[in-house]
C-alpha positions in Angstrom: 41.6 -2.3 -33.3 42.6 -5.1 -30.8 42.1 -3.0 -27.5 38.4 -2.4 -28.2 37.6 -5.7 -29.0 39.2 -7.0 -26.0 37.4 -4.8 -24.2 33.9 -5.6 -25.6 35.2 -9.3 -25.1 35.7 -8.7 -21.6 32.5 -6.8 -21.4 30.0 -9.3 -23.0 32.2 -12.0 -20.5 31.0 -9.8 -17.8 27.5 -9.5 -18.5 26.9 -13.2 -19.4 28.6 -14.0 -16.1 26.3 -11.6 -13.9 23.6 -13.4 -15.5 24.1 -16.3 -14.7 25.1 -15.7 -11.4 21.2 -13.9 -11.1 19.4 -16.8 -12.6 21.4 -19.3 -9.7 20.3 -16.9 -7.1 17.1 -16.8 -8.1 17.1 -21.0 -8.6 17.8 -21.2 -5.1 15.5 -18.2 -3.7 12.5 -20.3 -5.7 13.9 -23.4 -4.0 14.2 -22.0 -0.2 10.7 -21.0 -0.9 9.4 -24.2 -2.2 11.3 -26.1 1.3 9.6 -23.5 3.1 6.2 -24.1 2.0 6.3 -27.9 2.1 8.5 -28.3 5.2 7.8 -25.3 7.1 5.1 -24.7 10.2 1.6 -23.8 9.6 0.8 -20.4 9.8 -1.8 -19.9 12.9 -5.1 -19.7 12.4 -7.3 -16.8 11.8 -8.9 -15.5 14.9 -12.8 -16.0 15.4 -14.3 -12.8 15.4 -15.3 -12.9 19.1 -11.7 -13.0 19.6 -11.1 -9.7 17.5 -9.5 -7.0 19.3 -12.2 -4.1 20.0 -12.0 -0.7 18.8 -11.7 2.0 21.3 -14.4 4.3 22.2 -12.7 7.3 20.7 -12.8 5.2 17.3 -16.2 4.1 17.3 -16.7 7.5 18.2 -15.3 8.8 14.9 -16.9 6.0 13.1 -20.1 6.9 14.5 -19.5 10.6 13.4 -18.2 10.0 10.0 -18.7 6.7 8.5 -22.7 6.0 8.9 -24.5 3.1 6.9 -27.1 4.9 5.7 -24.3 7.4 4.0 -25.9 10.6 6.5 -24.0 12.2 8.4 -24.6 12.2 12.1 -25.0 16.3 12.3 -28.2 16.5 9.8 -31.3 13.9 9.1 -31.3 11.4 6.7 -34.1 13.3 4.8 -33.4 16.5 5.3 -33.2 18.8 2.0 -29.6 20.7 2.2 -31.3 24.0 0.8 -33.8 24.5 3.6 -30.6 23.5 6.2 -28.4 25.6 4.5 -26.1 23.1 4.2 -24.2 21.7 1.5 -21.2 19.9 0.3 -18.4 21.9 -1.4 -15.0 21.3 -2.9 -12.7 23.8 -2.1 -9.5 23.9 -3.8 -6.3 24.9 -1.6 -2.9 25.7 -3.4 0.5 27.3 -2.6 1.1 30.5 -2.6 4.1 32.4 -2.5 4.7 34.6 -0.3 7.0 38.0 -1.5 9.0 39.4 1.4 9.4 43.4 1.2 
């Protein structure tokens, strides 16, 4: 009956010291952060929007195509009916197949 107490003696000893081991690192993690933000540089400033890199044309080509504000899409009118087009939107569902070999 000694050897598994010892054991769970040496066990909870364990545990109660890798605990308080992680509650110091995290103590001084929160204090690093806390020096950081009261001694540490200031982060640089936003950039005016003038400033803002522009998009290529190839993007502003695809945002043209797919991403207009009215919500159209750039191949049919705005008020165009989908029925007299012949158009519509559809969800098609793609899965796996397996493939037998002979």
């Amino acid at each position: 009956m000694e050897g598994p107490l010892k054991l769970l003696t040496l066990a909870v000893r364990i545990a109660i010291a890798w605990t308080l081991l992680s509650l110091l690192l995290v103590a001084f993690w929160v204090l690093l952060l806390e020096v950081g933000r009261r001694f540490g540089t200031t982060p640089a400033s936003k950039p005016l929007a003038r400033e803002e890199r522009q998009l290529s044309a190839e993007v502003r080509a695809i945002y043209a195509d797919f991403a207009d504000v009215n919500g159209a899409s750039s191949d049919t009118p705005a008020d165009s009916d989908p029925d007299k087009t012949g158009q519509s939107d559809a969800i098609v569902f793609i899965g796996w197949t397996s493939v037998q070999k002979r």
